[in-house]
N, C-alpha and C positions, 0 to 999 in steps of 0.2 A: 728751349727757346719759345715753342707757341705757349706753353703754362704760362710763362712770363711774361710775353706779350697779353695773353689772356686777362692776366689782373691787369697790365699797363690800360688796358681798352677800360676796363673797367673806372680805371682811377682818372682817365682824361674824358669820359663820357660827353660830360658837361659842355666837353671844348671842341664841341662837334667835328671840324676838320682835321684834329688831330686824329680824334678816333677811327675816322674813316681812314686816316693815313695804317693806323697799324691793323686795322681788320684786315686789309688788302694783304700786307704782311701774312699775316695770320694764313690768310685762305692761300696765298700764293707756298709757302711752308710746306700747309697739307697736303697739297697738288702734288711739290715735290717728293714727299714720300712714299705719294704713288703714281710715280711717273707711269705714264701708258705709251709705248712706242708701236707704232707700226710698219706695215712693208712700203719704201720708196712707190712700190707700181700701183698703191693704194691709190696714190693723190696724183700719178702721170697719167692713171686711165682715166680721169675724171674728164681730163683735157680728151683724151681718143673719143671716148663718148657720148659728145654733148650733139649729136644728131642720131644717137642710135634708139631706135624705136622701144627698143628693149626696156629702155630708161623716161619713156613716155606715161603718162596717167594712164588707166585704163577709162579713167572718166573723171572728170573735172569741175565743183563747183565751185563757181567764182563769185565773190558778192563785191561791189563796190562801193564805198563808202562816198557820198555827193551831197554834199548838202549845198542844196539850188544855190546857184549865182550864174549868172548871163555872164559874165565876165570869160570865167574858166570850161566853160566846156568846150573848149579849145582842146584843153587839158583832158578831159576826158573823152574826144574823138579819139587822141593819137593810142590811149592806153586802148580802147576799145580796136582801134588798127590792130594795134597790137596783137591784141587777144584773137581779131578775125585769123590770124596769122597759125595760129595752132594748128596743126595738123594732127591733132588728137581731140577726141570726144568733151566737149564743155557744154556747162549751163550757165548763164550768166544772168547775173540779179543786180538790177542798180537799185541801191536805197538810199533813198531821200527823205528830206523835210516834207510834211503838208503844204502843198504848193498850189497855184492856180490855176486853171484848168488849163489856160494861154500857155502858161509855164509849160505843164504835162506836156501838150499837144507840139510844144516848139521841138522839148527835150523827145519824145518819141517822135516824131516826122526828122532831125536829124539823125540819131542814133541808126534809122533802118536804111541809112545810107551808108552805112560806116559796120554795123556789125550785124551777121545773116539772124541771130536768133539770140535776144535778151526778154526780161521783166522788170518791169520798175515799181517797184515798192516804194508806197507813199508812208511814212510814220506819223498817223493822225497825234496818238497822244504823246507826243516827246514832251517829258516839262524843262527837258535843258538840252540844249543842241551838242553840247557835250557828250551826251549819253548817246548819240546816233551810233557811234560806231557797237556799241554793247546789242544794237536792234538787228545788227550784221550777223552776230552770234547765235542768235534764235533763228538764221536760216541754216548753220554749220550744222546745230541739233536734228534739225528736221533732213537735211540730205546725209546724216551720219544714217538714220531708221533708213534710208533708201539705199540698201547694199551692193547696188550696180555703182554707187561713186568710191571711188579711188583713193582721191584726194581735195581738201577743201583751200579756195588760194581765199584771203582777207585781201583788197586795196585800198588805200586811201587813192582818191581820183585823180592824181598826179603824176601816180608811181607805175613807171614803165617798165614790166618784168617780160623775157623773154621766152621763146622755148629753151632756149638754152641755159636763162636761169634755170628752169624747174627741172629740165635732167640733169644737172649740177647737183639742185639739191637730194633728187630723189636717188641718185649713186651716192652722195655723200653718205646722208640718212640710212644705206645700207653698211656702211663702214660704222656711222657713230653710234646708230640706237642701242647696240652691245653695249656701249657705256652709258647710254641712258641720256644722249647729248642729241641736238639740234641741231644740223647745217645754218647759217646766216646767210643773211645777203649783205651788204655794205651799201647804205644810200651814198648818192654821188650829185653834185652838181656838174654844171661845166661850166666854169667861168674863167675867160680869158683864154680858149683854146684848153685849159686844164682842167682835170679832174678833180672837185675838193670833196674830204667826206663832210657830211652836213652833221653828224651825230656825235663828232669825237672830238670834245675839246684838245686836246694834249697828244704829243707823239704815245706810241705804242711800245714799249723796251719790252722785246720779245725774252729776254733772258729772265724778265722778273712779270712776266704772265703766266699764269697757269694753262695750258698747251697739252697736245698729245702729236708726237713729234714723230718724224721718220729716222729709220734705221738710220740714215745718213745726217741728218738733221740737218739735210738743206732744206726740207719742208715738213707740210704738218700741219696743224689746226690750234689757232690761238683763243682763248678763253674770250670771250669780251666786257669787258667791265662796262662798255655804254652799246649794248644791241639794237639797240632803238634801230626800225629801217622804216617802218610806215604799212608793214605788208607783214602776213601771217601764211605762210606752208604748211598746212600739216596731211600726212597720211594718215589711214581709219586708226591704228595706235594712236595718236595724236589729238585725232578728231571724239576717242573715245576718252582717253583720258579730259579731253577740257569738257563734255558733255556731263560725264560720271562725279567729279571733283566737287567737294562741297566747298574746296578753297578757291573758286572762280567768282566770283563774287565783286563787287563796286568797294564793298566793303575791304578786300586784303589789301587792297592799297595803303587804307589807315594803318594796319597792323603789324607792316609789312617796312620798317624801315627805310630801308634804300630803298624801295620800291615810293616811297610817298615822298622819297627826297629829289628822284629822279623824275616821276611820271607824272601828270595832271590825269583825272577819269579817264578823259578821249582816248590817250595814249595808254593807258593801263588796257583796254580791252584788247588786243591787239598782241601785247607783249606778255603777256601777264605766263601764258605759256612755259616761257622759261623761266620762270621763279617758281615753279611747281616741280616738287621731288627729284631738286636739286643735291645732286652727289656731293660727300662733305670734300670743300678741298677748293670749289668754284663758285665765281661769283654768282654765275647762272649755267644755262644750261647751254647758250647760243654756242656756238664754233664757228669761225673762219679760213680759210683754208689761206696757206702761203707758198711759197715757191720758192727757190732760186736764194733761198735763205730770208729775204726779207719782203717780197715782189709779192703783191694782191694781184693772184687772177683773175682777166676781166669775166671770165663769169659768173663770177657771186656779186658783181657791181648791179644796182638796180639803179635808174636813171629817176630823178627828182625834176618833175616837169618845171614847177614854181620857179625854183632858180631863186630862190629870196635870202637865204643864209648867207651864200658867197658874196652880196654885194652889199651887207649889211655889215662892215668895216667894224664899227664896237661890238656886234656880235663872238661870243666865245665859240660861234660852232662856225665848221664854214670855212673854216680858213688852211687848214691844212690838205696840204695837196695829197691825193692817192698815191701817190709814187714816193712821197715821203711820210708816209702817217708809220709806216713802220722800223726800228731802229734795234739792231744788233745789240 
């Protein structure tokens, strides 16, 4: 069956959406012939855990991605709340565009009301404001040589991650990196009292993702075909491989199929993670974790300040509720 699908891709290339109809085929196939199960108390400790110090950073760099606007840093108080909120060791860097000194002075005289100890990085030479979040990455390099940090978080300035995101992922990430996989987080709006993902056009058919499932297979970890969250986790494995890689680069986006169908530069810096020494069988590397047979736990949810997808009605992202984006 995949041989066959193999030449089918080949012969519908041209007809772009079909193709991508039978790769998914294809990668979903492989998965299945190497299913990965694990133990049920795998994914119920996840939940016991998410205050246990054990599962804490040992030290934390944070960079934030802002590019000035008087508008939103509204947006960037609550996440910096946020972050004040840690009770584990952080450094925090906000990078920004070349700004004016009025600007600078506004953004640091709020900020030191809001979070005890950051830096804010100006980006003189940007030639595209696109490329900001890639100036984020050349501080992950430099606190990777600084081997008191831990772990490195990426945010776009909107995006509200908690403690209990990050011991989420960092219990996860001991369960997944044996198979060479990445815990997710799932962006979320709230619109109308509801939860919507902002990233996933289409419901989610658990039976025909590629998955690594529990004994019982009311839970598990689902493959994701659109990981997109806004925000980047990684530990020093993590932090070394995207440092060491000659394939991180502006440039694998062009090279890189679905990646140059899916992501514009901004968004490739960020994500690009999971398209690197990706096991045969998945689309990437991301996982999300499920429950209760088809139920998103809320703590791999990261909170989308903006709120702009859910109320943009012709928008294809945006619209499906959390509570239904997943289907048996």
């Amino acid at each position: 069956m995949i041989k066959f699908l193999e030449i089918a891709r080949k012969l519908f290339k041209s007809l772009g959406k079909y193709e991508y109809k039978i790769l998914d085929k294809i990668i979903f196939l492989k998965s299945k012939n190497k299913y990965i199960h694990i133990n049920d108390n795998d994914i119920l400790n996840i939940q016991r855990n998410l205050d246990n110090e054990k599962y804490h950073p040992k030290k934390i760099a944070i960079t934030i991605c802002f590019h000035f606007n008087k508008k939103k840093i509204k947006n960037l108080i609550k996440v910096c709340s946020q972050i004040n909120e840690y009770a584990f060791s952080k450094h925090v860097t906000i990078v920004t565009n070349k700004i004016k000194n009025n600007e600078y002075n506004l953004l640091k005289r709020i900020l030191k009301k809001t979070i005890t100890s950051f830096n804010i990085t100006q980006i003189e030479k940007n030639p595209e404001p696109n490329l900001l979040p890639w100036f984020c990455f050349n501080i992950l390099k430099k606190k990777y040589n600084e081997k008191s940090f831990s772990h490195y978080l990426f945010l776009e300035g909107d995006i509200l991650i908690n403690s209990q995101n990050i011991n989420y992922w960092i219990y996860s990430r001991n369960i997944l990196k044996k198979h060479k996989m990445i815990p997710s987080f799932l962006r979320y709006e709230l619109y109308k009292k509801n939860m919507h993902s902002v990233d996933n056009p289409k419901i989610i058919k658990i039976k025909n993702t590629p998955k690594i499932i529990s004994v019982s297979k009311n839970s598990g970890f689902i493959n994701l075909k659109y990981p997109y969250h806004a925000a980047c986790l990684m530990d020093r494995e993590l932090m070394k491989e995207y440092t060491n890689s000659n394939l991180i680069s502006i440039d694998y986006g062009f090279h890189h199929k679905i990646m140059r169908t899916l992501y514009p530069i901004k968004e490739l810096a960020n994500v690009i993670i999971g398209y690197i020494n990706v096991p045969a069988g998945f689309h990437n590397r991301y996982f999300l974790p499920f429950i209760n047979k088809n139920q998103i736990p809320n703590y791999c949810l990261i909170k989308h300040l903006d709120n702009k997808y859910s109320k943009m009605k012709t928008w294809h992202y945006g619209n499906i509720k959390i509570k239904k984006l997943l289907n048996n």
